[in-house]
Backbone as CSV, one residue per row, in Angstrom:
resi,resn,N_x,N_y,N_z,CA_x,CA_y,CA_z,C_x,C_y,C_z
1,UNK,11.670,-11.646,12.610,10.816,-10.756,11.857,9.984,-9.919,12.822
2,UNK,9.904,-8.923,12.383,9.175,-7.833,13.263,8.686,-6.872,12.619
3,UNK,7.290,-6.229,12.802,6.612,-5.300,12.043,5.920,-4.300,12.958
4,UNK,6.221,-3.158,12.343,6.305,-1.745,13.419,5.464,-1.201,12.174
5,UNK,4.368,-0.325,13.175,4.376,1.237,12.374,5.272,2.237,12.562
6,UNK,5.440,2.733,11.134,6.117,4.138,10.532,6.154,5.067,11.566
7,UNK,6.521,5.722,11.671,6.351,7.203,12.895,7.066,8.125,11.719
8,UNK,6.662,9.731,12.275,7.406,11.022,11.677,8.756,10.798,11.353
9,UNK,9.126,10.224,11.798,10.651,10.549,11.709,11.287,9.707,10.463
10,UNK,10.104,8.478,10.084,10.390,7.834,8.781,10.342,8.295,7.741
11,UNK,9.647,9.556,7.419,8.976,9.852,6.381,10.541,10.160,5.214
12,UNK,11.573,9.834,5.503,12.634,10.160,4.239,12.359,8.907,4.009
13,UNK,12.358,7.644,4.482,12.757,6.213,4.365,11.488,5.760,3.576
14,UNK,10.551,6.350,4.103,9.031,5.762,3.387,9.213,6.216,1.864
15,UNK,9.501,7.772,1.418,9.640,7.959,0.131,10.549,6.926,-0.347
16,UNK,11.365,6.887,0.435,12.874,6.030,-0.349,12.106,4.867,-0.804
17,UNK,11.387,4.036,0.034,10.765,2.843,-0.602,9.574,2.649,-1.521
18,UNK,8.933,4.103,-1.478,7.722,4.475,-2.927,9.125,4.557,-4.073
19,UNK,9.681,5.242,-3.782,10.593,5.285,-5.277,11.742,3.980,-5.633
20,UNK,11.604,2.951,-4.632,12.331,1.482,-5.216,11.172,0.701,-5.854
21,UNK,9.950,1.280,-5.007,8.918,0.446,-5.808,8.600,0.786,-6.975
22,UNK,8.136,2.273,-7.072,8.238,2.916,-8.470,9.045,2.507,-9.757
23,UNK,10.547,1.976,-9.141,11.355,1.801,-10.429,11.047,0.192,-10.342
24,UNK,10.860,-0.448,-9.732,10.167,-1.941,-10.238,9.208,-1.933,-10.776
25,UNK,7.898,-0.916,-10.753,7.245,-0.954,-11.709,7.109,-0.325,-12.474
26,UNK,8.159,0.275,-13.186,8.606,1.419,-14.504,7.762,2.233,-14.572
27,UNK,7.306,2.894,-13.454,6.918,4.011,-12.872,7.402,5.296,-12.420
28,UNK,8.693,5.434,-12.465,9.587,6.079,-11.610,9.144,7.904,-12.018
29,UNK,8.913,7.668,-13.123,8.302,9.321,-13.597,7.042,9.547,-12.936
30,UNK,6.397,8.798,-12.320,4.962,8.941,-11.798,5.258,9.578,-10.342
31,UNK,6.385,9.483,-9.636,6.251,9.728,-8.311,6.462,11.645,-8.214
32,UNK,5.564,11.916,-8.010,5.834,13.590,-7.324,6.164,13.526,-5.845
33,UNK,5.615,12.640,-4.935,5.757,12.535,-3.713,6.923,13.506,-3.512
34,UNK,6.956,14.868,-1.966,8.469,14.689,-1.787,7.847,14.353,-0.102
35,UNK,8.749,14.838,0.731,9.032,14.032,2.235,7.775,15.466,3.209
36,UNK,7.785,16.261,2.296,6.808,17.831,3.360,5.647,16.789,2.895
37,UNK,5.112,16.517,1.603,3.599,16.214,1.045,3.548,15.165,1.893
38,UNK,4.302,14.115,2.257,4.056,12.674,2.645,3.712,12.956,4.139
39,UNK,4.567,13.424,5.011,4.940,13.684,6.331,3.404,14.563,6.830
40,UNK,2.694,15.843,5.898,1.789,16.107,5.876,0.196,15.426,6.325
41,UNK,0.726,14.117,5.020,-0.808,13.358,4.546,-0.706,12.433,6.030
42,UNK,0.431,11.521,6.118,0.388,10.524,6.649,1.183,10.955,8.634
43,UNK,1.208,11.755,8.745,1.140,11.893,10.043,0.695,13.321,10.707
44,UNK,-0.037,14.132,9.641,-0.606,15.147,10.485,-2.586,14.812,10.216
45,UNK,-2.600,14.444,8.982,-3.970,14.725,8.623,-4.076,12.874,8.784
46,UNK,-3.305,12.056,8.807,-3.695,10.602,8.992,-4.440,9.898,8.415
47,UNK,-4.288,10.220,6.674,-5.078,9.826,5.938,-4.041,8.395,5.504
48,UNK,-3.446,7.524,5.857,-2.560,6.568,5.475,-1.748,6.041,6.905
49,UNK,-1.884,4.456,6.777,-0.617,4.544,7.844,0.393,3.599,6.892
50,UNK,1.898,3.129,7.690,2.737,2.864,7.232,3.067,1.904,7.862
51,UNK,3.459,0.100,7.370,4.130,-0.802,8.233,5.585,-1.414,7.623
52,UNK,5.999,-1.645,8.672,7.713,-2.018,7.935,7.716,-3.347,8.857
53,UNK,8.430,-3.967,7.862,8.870,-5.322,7.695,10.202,-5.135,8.436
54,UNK,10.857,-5.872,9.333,12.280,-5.258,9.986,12.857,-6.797,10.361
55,UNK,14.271,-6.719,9.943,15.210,-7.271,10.094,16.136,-6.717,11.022
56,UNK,15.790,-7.313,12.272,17.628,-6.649,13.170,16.755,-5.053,13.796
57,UNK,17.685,-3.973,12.771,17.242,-2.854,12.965,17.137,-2.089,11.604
58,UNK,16.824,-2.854,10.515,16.629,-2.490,9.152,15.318,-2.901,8.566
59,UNK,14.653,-1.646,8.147,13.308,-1.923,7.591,13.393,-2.451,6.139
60,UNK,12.848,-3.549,5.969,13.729,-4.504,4.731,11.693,-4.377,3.606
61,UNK,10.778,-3.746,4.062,9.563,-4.042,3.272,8.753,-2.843,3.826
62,UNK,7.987,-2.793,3.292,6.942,-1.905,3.640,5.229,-1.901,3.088
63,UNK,4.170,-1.449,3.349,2.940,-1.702,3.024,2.403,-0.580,3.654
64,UNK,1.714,0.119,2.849,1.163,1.724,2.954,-0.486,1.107,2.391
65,UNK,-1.094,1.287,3.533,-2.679,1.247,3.725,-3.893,2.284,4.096
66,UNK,-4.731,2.058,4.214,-5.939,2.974,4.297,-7.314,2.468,4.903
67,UNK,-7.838,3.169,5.620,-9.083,2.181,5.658,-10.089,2.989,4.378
68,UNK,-10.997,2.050,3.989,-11.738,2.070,3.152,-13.335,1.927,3.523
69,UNK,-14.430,1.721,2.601,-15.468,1.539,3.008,-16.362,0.949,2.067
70,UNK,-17.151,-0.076,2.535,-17.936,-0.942,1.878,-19.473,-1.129,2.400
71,UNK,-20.320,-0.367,1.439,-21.326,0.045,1.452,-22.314,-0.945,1.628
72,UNK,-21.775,-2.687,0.858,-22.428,-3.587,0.777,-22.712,-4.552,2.265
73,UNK,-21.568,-4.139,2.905,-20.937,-4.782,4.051,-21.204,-4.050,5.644
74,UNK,-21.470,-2.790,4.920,-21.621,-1.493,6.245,-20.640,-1.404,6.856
75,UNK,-19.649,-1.840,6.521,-18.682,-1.687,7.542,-17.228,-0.974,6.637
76,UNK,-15.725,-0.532,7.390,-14.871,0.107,6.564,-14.246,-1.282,6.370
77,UNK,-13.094,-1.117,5.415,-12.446,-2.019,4.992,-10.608,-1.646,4.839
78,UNK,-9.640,-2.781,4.965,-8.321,-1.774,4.875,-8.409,-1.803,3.018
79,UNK,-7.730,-0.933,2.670,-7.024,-0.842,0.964,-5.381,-1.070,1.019
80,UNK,-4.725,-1.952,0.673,-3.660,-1.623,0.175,-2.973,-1.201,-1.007
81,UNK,-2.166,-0.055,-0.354,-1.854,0.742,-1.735,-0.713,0.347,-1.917
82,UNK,0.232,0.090,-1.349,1.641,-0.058,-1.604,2.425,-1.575,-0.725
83,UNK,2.858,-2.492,-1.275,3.300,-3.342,-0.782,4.950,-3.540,-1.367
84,UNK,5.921,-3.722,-0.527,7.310,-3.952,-1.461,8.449,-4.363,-0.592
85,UNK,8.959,-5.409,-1.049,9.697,-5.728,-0.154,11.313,-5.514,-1.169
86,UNK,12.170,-5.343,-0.177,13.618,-4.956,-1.252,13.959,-6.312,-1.535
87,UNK,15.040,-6.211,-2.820,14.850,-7.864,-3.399,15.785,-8.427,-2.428
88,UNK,16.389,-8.256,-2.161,17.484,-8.899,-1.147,17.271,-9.348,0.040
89,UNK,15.563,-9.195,-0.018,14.920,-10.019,1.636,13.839,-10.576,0.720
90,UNK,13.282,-11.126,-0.348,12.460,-11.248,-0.790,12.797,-13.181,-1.057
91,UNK,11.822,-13.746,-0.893,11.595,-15.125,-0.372,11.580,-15.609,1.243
92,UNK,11.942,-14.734,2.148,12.000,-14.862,3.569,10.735,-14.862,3.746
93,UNK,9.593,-14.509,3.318,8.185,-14.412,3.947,8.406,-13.037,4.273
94,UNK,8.901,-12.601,3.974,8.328,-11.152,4.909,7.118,-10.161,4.092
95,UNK,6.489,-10.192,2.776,5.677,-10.197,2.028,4.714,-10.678,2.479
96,UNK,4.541,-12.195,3.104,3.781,-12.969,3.598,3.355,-12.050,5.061
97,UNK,4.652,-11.975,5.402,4.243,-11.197,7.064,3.725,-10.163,7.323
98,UNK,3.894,-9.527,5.872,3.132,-7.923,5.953,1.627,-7.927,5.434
99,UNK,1.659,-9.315,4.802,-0.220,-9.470,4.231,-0.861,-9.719,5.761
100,UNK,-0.173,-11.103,6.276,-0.907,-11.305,7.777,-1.020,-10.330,8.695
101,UNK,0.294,-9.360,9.015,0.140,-8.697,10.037,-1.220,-7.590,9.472
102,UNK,-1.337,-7.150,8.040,-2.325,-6.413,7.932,-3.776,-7.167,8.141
103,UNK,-4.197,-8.191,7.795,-4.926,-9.095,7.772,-5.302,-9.297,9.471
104,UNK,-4.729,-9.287,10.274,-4.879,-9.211,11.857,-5.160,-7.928,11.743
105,UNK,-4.727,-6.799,11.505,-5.363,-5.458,12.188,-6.610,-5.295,11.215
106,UNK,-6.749,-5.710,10.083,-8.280,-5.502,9.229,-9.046,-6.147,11.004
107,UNK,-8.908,-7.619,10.830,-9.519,-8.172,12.380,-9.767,-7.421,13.522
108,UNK,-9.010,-7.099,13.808,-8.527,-6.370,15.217,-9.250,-5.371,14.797
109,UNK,-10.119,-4.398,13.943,-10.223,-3.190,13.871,-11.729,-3.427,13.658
110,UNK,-12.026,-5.020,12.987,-13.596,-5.121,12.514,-13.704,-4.916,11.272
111,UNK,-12.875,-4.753,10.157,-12.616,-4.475,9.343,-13.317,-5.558,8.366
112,UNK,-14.308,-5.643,7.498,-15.019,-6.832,6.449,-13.871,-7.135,4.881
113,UNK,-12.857,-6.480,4.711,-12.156,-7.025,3.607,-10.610,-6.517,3.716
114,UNK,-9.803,-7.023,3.328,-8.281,-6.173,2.599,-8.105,-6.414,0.982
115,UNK,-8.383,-5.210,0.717,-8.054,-5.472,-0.909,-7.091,-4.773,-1.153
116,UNK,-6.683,-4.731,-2.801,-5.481,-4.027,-3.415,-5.474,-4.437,-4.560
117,UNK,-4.321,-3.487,-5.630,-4.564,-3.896,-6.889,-3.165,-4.389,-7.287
118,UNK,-3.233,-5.294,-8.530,-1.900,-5.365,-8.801,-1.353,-5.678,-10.595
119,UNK,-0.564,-4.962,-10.855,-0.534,-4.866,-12.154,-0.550,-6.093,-12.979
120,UNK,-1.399,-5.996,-14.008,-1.094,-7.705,-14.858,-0.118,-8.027,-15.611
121,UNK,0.925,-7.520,-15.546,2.034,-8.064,-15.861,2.889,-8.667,-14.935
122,UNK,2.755,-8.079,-13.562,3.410,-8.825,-12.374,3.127,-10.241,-11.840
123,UNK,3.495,-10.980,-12.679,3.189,-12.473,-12.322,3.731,-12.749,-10.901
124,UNK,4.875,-12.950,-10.754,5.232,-12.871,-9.464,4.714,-12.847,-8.333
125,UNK,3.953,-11.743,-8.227,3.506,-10.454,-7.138,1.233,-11.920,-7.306
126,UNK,1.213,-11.279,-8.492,-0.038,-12.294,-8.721,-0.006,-13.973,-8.375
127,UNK,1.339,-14.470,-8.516,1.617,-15.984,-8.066,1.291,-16.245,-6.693
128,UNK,2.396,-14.963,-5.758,2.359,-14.745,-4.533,0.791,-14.830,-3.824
129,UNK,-0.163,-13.932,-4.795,-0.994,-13.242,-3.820,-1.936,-14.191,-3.741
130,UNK,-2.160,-14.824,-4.860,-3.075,-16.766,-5.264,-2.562,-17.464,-4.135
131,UNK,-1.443,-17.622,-4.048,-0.843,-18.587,-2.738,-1.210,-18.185,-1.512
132,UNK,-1.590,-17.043,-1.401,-1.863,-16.690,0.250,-3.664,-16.617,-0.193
133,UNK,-4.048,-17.051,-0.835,-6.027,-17.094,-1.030,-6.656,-15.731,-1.450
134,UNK,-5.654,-14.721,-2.296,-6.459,-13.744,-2.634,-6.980,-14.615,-3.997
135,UNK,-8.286,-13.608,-4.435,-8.805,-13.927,-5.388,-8.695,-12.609,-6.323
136,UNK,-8.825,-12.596,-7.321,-9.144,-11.220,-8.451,-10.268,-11.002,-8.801
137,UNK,-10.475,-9.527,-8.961,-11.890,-9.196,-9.010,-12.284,-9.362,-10.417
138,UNK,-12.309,-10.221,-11.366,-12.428,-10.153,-12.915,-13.620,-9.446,-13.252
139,UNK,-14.151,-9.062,-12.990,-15.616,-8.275,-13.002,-15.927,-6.789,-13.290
140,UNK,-14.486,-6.299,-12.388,-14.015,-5.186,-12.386,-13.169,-4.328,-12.831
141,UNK,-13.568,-2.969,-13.340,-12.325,-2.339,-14.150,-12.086,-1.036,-13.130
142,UNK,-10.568,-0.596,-13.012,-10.092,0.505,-12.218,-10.983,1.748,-12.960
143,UNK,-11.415,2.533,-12.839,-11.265,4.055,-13.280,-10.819,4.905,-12.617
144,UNK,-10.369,6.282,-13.265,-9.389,6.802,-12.279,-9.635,8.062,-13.050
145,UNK,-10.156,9.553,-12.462,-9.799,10.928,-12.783,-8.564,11.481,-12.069
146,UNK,-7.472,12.370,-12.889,-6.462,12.620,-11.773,-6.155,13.854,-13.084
147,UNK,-5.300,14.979,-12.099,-4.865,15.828,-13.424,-5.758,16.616,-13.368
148,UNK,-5.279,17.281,-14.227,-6.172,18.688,-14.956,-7.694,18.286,-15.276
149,UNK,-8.137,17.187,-15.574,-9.227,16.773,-15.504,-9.814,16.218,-14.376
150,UNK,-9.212,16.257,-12.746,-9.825,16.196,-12.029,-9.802,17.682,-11.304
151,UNK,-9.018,18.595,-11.727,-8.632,20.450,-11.532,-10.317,20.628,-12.241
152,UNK,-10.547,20.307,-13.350,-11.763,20.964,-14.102,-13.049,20.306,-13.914
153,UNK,-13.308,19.467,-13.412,-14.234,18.982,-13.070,-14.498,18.961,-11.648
154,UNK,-14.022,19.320,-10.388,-14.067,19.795,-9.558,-14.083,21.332,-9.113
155,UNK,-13.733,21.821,-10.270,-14.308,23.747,-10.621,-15.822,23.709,-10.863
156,UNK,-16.731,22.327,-10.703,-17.732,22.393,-11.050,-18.570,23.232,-12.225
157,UNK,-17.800,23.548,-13.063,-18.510,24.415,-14.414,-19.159,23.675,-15.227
């Protein structure tokens, strides 16, 4: 097992694995992403990085992160946005390997938390994440402006 960051030259492979994840979570109409927007965000302006899970010379998982910031803590924090491993490597740990290896660079960076969200229907994914000592924030609800209502409310009128 071996875990690399993404470089430019991934950016077809990275979409490829937002849109396997997408259709596991019957999402697949949600993705606009194409490979100019991604290649843009995540290796010119460096708002995201990218880690792959690798078998041999095949990136078999991936986990698309961010640092974040926690006001309570003073310090930034990582976010994970995207975690997925293809099913055909899935029970090897490599899920496991991509929480730790992020979990060492939160460390390595000084980082006070790694969070992320995960849908409540994904038992699985929620079984998994209990077993490695995450906890859920029950306290908390997502909100989210996006869309034409974040177009009109950022026109400030």
């Amino acid at each position: 097992m071996e875990y690399v960051f993404a470089e430019r030259e991934d950016t077809k492979e990275i979409l490829s694995f937002i849109r396997e994840l997408a259709a596991y979570e019957k999402m697949e109409e949600q993705v606009v992403a194409d490979e100019k927007t991604l290649e843009h965000w995540l290796f010119d302006e460096k708002k995201a990085e990218v880690l792959f899970a690798r078998e041999g010379k095949e990136n078999v998982g991936f986990a698309l992160f961010f640092h974040n910031f926690s006001t309570f803590l003073g310090r930034a924090g990582l976010y994970l946005e995207d975690l997925f491993v293809k099913p055909a490597y899935r029970g090897k740990g490599y899920g496991k390997g991509l929480l730790t290896e992020l979990a060492r660079i939160a460390v390595e960076r000084g980082c006070g938390r790694l969070e992320w969200w995960c849908l409540d229907w994904n038992k699985p994914s929620i079984d998994f994440y209990r077993r490695m000592g995450a906890v859920p924030m029950d306290e908390w609800t997502v909100y989210r402006i996006a869309g034409d209502t974040l177009q009109n409310l950022g026109k400030n009128e």
